[in-house]
Phi, psi and omega in degrees: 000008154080045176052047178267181156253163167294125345354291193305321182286320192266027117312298187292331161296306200283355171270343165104305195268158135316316191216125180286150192282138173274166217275139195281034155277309194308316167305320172286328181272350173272312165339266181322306144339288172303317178110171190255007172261346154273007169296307179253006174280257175305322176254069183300155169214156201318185170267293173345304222278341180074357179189164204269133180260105176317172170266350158282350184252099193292109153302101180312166181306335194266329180292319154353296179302286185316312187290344152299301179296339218250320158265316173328300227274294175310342176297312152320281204277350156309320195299318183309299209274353174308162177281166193228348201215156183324171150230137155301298185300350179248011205284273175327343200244342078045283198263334174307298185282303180297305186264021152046045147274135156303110189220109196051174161263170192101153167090040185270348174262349177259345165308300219285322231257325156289331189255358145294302185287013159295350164253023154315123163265075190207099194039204192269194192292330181315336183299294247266335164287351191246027129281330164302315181283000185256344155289307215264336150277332171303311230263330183279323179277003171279315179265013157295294192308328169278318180319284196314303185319280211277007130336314201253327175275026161259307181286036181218352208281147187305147139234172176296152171310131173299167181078309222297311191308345174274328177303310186249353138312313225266303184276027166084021193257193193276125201316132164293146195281158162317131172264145160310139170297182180251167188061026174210122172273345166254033181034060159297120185241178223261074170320319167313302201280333166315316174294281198322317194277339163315305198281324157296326145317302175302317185274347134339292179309288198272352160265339190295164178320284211319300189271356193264359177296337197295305171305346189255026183233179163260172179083327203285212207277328211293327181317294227263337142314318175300306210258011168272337182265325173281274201325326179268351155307309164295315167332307229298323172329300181318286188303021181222321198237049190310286228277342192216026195229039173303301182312315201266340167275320187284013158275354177274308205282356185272293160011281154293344169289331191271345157297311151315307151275001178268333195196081153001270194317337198264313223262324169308320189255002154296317162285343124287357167285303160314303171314321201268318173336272205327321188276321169333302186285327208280005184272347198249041168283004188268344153317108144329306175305323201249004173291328183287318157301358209258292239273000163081164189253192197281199205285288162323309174291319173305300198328305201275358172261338179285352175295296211307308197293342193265005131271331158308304193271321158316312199282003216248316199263339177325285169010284203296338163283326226252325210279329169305291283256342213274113202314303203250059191287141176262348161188151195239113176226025177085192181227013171272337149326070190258173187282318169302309155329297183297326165275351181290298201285355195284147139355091186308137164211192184263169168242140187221150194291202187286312202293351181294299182312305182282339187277342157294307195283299238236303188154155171257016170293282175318335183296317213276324183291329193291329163308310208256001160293288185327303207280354166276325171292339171260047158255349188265122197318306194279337163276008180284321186254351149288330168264017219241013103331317179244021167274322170286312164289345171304291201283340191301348146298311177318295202292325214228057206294147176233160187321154198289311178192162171239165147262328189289310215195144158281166196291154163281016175257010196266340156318300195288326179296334160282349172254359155309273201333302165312327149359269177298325165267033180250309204287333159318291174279346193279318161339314184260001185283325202282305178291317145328305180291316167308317209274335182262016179260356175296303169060076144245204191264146187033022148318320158301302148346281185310308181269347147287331198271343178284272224311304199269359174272324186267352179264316155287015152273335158308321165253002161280309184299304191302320184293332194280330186285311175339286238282307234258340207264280204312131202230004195280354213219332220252091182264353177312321188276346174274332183277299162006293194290313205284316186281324178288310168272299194311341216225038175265169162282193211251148211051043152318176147197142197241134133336056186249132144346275188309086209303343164300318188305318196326294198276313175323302188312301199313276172302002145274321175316292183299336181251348176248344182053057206238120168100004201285020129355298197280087168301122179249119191234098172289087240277296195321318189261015184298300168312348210239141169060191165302340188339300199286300169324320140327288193285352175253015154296319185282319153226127155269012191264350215255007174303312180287336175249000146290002190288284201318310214294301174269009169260318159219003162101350156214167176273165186251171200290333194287327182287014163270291195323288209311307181295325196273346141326320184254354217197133136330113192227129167253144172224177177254169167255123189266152182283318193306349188269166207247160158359252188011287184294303188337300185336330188274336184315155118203162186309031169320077194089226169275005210204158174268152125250150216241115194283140127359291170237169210274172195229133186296127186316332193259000166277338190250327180338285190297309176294335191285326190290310162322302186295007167291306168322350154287305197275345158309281207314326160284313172327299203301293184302342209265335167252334163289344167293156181277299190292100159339132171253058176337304214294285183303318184313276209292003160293271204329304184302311177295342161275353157297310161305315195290311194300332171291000200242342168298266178325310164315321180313286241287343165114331190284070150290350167275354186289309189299339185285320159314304168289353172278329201286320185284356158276328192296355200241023181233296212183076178324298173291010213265105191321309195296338156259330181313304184287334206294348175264321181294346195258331166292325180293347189294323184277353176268296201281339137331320209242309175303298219266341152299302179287359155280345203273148164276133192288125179256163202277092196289000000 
């Protein structure tokens, strides 16, 4: 072997490359030799890698690879599973990016990023925005996949025992050097096994429910998880050239503005993640090498990276001033609107952290290794302040859990549960990274062994998360809600006006109006938002007949018989049913579809029959779509059902219980367990025979 030793030879195997990375003093003397203005002028380097890559050192053929497959692939099967068709969960983001309303602050990078691919002529518009999210997931699992890689060949790099270097400061002798690992004698580490276990965390990561709920919509959570994960990519640049990294601190703080403005939470919790680095790297000031970066950067560079981002987030957040303001506005609904209000008003659902989730989905094995990945990297000096950004986003998921799922909008905490997640599959490889390494530094028998079935013990979590998302993500298939639309909107008569309640119905119209360019005819009078911007003004621009019930509307809060009667004169008028309204109004009532209509004058048992045995057949049609999907459309279920619950509580008042029985048996194939068909027949028969046995009773004679 040309006087090499076994040693030497089983070194060069475990790095994988031709030529091994060089060791970082040699790095640090090429660095000083170029000077730090041709460092950062002339040899730019990504932002992921945090530090500048010599020209000696080569990325083998498998990381390459791996790195590539690590975006390719979510990327791929996010695009398979985008929606092609309307969504209940894209609806707000929908009428935000496309019909340019001002909704809240956030989504100032998915406005401009949706109405660029809307000229895509590349399928409809719900694609060409769930195509944005779906870039946006590629580009965060490419800089994940570097974030993980040098996490872990930091964390395998030889350091001192902890305590001991403080332990022989204190009594004055000189610190002890790294010890080597054993069977590498310059403590060489593994570029390979490094790659393989990166790249399975990220698709770990990056196939889960969490992030493929995000990617296959428009709008969602994934921008703003993509650009918290670059912003702290970049910190990383910073905090190692703190002093000599001006262009790269004012692209951080423009980052972080831009961050902000696509997500608060995001953008907040990017900026504690960068922060808890910077005090991290400032413990490995007892380093030479590392006093200048400890030593912070000057004054002038903070100036100029908080301009950028307080410019950044300005021009990106204008919209949200500019867009009431604006004469041919397509609905003005104030600027007091935010994304919690609209989830406050969404489908209660429960909330639970990251750690809830993987330990459900996945196991409390991965969990537990992933406890013990962390908790290794901070012992380790060169992994400490790399890892101590997602140990802040772990807990600000912990402190701060966001919903599980909506129907209307996501939460606005669903950013920080996906870079929990990512967390957790950072700590997850550096754990098996850990163990692999034990187990091949041991040499006993089948030790090797042992540490392939760990390796593929961790590959099969990449396909538990993936089968899971397939069931919970996929949306490529999921047509109720357009058949919803067809039947609920589409099919009114013409100029209509309809009453609605819900704010999902609400924004489902609204968003069908803007991307299909369907009804517009059709007065839509959104009761929750009546109050807010221009709305009532608009609409009593658009009728005047709509006076007496925007009165009613702002004097007590619900309508009175005459200002309906008066609209449904001039107009077909549909409502949602509201509980609070008496007898009176009901009288007017009948079943249409998906919708009450609301009569002029009140209406007769022999008035309703015909039409209530009818309106079923709409509601067949959803039932229908709604059971040929592969995927539950959760979303369209729990509408249908709460209108089915309402209409059945109609017809009951009005007395045609078996009509109402009807509407339970077609709720029950919706929702078995729903206390309201479970009780609702036990509570009429209680009432039937109570109402028989009162009118059997004999009358006695005095």
């Amino acid at each position: 072997m040309g006087g090499a030793t076994l040693t030497q030879v089983a070194a060069l195997r475990l790095s994988g490359c031709s030529r091994r990375a060089p060791s970082p003093s040699a790095e640090r003397a090429s660095i000083g030799e170029r000077g730090p203005a041709r460092r950062n002028l002339a040899h730019p380097w990504p932002i992921w890698h945090g530090r500048p890559v010599s020209s000696g050192e080569k990325r083998c053929w498998l990381d390459r690879s791996l790195a590539f497959l690590s975006a390719a692939l979510p990327f791929g099967l996010s695009l398979a599973r985008a929606a092609s068709s309307g969504q209940w969960r894209e609806d707000l983001t929908a009428v935000r990016d496309l019909g340019l309303v001002a909704v809240g602050v956030g989504g100032g990078l998915s406005t401009a990023l949706s109405q660029a691919l809307s000229l895509l002529p590349l399928g409809p518009r719900t694609f060409r925005t769930a195509l944005g999210s779906a870039l946006a997931l590629a580009l965060a699992s490419r800089v994940l996949y570097e974030m993980v890689r040098r996490l872990l060949l930091e964390a395998a790099r030889p350091a001192p025992l902890p305590g001991l270097s403080l332990l022989r400061r204190l009594r004055g002798g000189a610190a002890e050097p790294a010890r080597p690992a054993p069977g590498s004698p310059d403590g060489a580490v593994s570029p390979r096994l490094a790659a393989v276990l990166a790249a399975i965390a990220v698709l770990t990561a990056a196939l889960s429910p969490t992030w493929q709920r995000e990617a296959t919509v428009g709008g969602g959570a994934m921008l703003a998880t993509c650009c918290a994960l670059v912003t702290v990519a970049l910190a990383s640049a910073c905090a190692e050239q703190a002093r000599h990294a001006g262009r790269a601190w004012i692209g951080l703080g423009a980052l972080l503005g831009a961050t902000f403005a696509e997500s608060p939470p995001a953008g907040l919790a990017a900026l504690a993640a960068a922060y808890a680095m910077f005090l991290a790297r400032r413990g490995l000031a007892d380093r030479p090498a590392d006093a200048s970066a400890a030593a912070g950067p000057p004054r002038r560079m903070l100036g100029a990276a908080a301009g950028a981002g307080a410019l950044t987030a300005a021009l990106l957040l204008a919209p949200l001033v500019l867009r009431p303001l604006a004469p041919r506005a397509w609905a003005d609904i104030g600027r007091s609107l935010t994304t919690g209000s609209l989830a406050a008003l969404d489908v209660a659902s429960a909330r639970t952290t990251a750690l809830a989730a993987w330990s459900r989905e996945i196991g409390v094995a991965s969990l537990l290794i992933a406890a013990a990945g962390l908790s290794l990297a901070l012992l380790r000096p060169r992994a400490r302040w790399l890892i101590a950004p997602f140990l802040v986003l772990l807990a600000l998921d912990t402190v701060l859990p966001a919903r599980a799922a909506g129907v209307l909008s996501a939460d606005p905490l669903t950013p920080l549960r996906s870079l929990a997640v990512a967390a957790i599959a950072a700590g997850s490889a550096l754990g098996a990274h850990a163990a692999v390494r034990a187990l091949l530094d041991t040499r006993v028998p089948f030790s090797r062994s042992g540490a392939v079935l760990l390796v593929v013990f961790q590959l099969t979590l990449v396909a538990l998360t993936s089968e899971e998302a397939g069931f919970a993500a996929d949306r490529s298939e999921q047509t109720a809600a357009e058949v919803w639309t067809d039947e609920a909107y589409g099919s009114l008569d013409p100029k209509s006006a309809i009453l609605v309640r819900s704010p999902a119905i609400a924004w489902r119209v609204w968003a069908a109006r803007i991307t299909r360019g369907e009804r517009p005819d059709v007065l839509v009078v959104p009761i929750p938002l009546l109050d807010r911007g221009q709305v009532a003004a608009s609409l009593l621009a658009e009728e005047r007949k709509l006076a007496p019930l925007l009165r009613d509307f702002a004097l007590a809060g619900e309508p009175s018989e005459f200002a309906l009667s008066t609209l449904a004169d001039v107009r077909p008028l549909y409502v949602e049913l509201d509980p609070r309204w008496s007898k009176k109004l009901l009288g007017h009532l009948n079943v249409a579809g998906i919708w009450l209509e609301y009569a002029p004058q009140p209406l007769g048992a022999s008035d309703r029959k015909l039409a209530t045995a009818q309106s079923i057949a709409p509601i067949r049609r959803v039932l229908e779509a709604l059971s040929v999907a592969a995927v539950p459309d959760t979303s369209t279920a729990a509408v249908l059902a709460s209108t089915m619950r309402g209409q059945s509580n109609v017809v009951s008042l009005l007395g045609e219980r078996v009509v109402a029985q009807s509407f339970l048996d077609r709720l029950g194939e919706l929702a078995l367990e729903d206390p309201f068909v479970s009780g609702g027949p036990s509570r009429r028969a209680v009432a039937g025979i109570r109402q028989a046995f009162i009118a059997r009773r004999p009358v006695r004679r005095r």
